[in-house]
C-alpha positions in Angstrom: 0.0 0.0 0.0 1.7 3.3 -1.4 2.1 5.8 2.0 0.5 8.8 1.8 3.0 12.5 2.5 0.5 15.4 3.4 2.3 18.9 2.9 1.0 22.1 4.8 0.6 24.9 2.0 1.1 28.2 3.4 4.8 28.7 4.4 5.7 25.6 3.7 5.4 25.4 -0.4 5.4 28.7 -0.8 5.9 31.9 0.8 3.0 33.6 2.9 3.6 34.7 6.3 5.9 37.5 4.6 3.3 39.3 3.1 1.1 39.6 6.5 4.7 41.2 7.8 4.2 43.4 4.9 1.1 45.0 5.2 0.9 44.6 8.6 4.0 47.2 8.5 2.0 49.4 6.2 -1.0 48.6 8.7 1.3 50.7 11.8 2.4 52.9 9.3 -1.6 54.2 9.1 -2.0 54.3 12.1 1.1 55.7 13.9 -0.2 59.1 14.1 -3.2 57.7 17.1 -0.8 55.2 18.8 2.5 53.2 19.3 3.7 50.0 17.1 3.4 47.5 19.9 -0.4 48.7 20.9 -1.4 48.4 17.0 0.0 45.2 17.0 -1.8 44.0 19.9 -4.8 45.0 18.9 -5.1 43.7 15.8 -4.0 40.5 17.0 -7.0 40.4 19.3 -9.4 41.7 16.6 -8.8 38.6 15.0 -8.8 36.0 17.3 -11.8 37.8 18.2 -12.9 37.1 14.3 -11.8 33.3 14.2 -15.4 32.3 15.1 -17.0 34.9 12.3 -14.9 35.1 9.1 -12.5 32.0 9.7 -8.7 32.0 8.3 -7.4 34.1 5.5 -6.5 37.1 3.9 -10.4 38.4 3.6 -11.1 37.9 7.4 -7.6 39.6 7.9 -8.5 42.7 6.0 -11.9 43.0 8.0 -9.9 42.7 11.0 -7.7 45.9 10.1 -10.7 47.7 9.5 -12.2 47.1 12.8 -9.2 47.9 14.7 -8.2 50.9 12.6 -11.7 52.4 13.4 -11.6 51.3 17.0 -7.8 52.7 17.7 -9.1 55.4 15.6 -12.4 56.7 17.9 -13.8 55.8 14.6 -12.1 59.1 13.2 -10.6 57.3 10.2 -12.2 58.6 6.9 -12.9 56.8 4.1 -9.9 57.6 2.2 -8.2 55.5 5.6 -10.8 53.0 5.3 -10.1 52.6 1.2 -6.5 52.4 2.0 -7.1 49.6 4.6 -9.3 47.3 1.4 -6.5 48.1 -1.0 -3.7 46.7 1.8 -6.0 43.2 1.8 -6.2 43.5 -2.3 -2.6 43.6 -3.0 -1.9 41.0 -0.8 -4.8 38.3 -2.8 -2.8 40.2 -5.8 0.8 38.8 -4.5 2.6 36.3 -7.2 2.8 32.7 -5.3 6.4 32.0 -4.9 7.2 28.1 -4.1 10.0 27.6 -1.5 13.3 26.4 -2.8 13.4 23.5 -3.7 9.9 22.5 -3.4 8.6 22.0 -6.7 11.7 19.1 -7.6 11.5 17.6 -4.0 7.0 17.0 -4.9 8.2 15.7 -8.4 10.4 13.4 -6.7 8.6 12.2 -4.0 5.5 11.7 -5.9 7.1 8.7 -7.6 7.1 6.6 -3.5 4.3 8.3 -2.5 0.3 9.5 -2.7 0.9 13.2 -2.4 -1.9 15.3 -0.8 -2.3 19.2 0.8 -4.4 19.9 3.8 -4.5 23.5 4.5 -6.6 25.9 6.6 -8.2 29.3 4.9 -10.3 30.7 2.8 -11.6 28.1 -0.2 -11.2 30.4 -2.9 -8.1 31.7 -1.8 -6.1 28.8 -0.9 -7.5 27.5 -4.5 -6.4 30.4 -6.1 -2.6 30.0 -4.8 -2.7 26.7 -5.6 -3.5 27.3 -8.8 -0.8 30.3 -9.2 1.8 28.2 -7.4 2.2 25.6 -10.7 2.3 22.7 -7.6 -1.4 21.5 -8.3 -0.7 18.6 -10.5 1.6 16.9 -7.6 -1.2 16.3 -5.6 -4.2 13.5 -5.7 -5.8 15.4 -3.2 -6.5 18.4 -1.8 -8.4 19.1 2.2 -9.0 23.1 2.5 -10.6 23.3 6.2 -11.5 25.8 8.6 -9.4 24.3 11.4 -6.4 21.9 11.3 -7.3 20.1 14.8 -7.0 16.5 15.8 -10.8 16.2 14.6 -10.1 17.8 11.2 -7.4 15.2 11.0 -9.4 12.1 12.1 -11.9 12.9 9.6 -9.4 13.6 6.7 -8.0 10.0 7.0 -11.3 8.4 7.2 -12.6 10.0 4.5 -9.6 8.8 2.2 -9.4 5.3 4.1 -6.0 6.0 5.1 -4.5 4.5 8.3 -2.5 6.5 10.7 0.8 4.5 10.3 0.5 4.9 6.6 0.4 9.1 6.8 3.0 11.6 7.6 2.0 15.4 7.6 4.9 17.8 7.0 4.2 21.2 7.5 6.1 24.7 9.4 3.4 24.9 12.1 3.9 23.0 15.6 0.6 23.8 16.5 -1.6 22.4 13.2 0.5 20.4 11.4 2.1 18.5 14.4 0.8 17.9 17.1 -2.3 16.8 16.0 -0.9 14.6 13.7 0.9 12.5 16.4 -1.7 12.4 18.4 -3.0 10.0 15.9 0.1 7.9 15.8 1.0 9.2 12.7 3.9 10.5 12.1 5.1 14.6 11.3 8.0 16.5 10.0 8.5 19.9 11.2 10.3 22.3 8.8 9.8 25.6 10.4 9.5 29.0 8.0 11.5 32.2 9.2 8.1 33.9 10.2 5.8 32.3 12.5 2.3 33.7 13.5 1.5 34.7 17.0 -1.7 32.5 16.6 0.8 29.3 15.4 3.3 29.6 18.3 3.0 26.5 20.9 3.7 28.7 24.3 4.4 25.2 26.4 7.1 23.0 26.2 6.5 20.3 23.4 6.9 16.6 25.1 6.6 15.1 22.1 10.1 14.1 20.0 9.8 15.1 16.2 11.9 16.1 13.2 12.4 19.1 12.4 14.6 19.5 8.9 16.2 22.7 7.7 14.5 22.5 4.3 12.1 20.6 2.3 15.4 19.4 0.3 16.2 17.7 3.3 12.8 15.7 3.4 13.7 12.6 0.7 17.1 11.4 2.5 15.1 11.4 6.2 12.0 9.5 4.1 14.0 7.1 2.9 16.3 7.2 6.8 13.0 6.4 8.2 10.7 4.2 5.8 9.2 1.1 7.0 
């Protein structure tokens, strides 16, 4: 039975967390004039957990956050012309080439001959599609899970909806929180190949019990495949 190699998408085939950094810089920028980096920060970040529940993962629910946050750090003072600058932020970023991670693209074609290739990522449907589809990675992949939450649930049902067993699937993704953990909860196994950038939201604040590899990058990933097949 061929073994089945789940890749996270977002920061770990191509580049993403970069171009929140981006406009989130452009976001303080804005707003510098009402109150200091760190508070903007901090504020925003709690508009969208606040959001989570309401417009899910993504760079739509992110934009809506900004606006909300603008307009409260703002005493709703911010004008249309702040607002409009706020919606074009969110456009340029769905506007952003999708740039695959070194190595990526000959690593999948490689892989792909030993093993059923699949992405699970979390986000916006049309979104995550669209990248996809701009990323020229697509046609590596048998199968593709975009869901709302990347939890030990989302996983469970993931592998019984493809019939695949837990010792027969390893996830590999940059996130310790979604693509990890959960995984080995299962008894599956996970790769960990962490992106420069890591969301607040992503970041595991205890101490992780649980051994796993992490790899520098994805060119790394065949030689510890093949260290570590069974």
């Amino acid at each position: 039975m061929m073994r089945t190699l789940a890749f996270d998408a977002d920061d770990t085939l191509w580049h993403n967390e970069t171009y929140y950094a981006e406009t989130q810089e452009a976001f303080r920028a804005l707003l510098r004039p009402f109150h200091d980096d760190a508070w903007i920060d901090a504020r925003l970040h709690d508009t969208e957990m606040r959001n989570l529940g309401h417009y899910g993962y993504g760079i739509k629910g992110f934009t809506l956050s900004m606006i909300e946050t603008a307009l409260e750090l703002t005493e709703d003072r911010l004008d249309g012309a702040g607002i409009r600058q706020v919606v074009e932020l969110g456009k340029a970023m769905l506007a952003k080439p999708v740039e695959p991670l070194p190595g990526v693209a000959e690593v999948l074609q490689q892989l792909a001959r030993s093993f059923d290739l699949m992405v699970i990522t979390k986000g916006d449907l049309f979104d995550q599609e669209t990248k996809l589809a701009k990323s020229g990675l697509g046609g590596h992949f048998s199968k593709i899970e975009i869901v709302s939450e990347k939890d030990e649930a989302a996983y469970v049902a993931i592998l019984d909806r493809h019939d695949i067993a837990p010792d027969a699937f390893t996830m590999v993704g940059n996130s310790v929180k979604s693509d990890i953990l959960p995984v080995l909860a299962l008894g599956a196994r996970a790769v960990h190949i962490p992106y420069h950038l890591t969301w607040a939201h992503e970041v595991v604040a205890e101490p992780v019990e649980s051994p796993f590899p992490v790899l520098d990058s994805i060119r790394d990933l065949p030689a510890w495949l093949a260290a570590h097949s069974s």
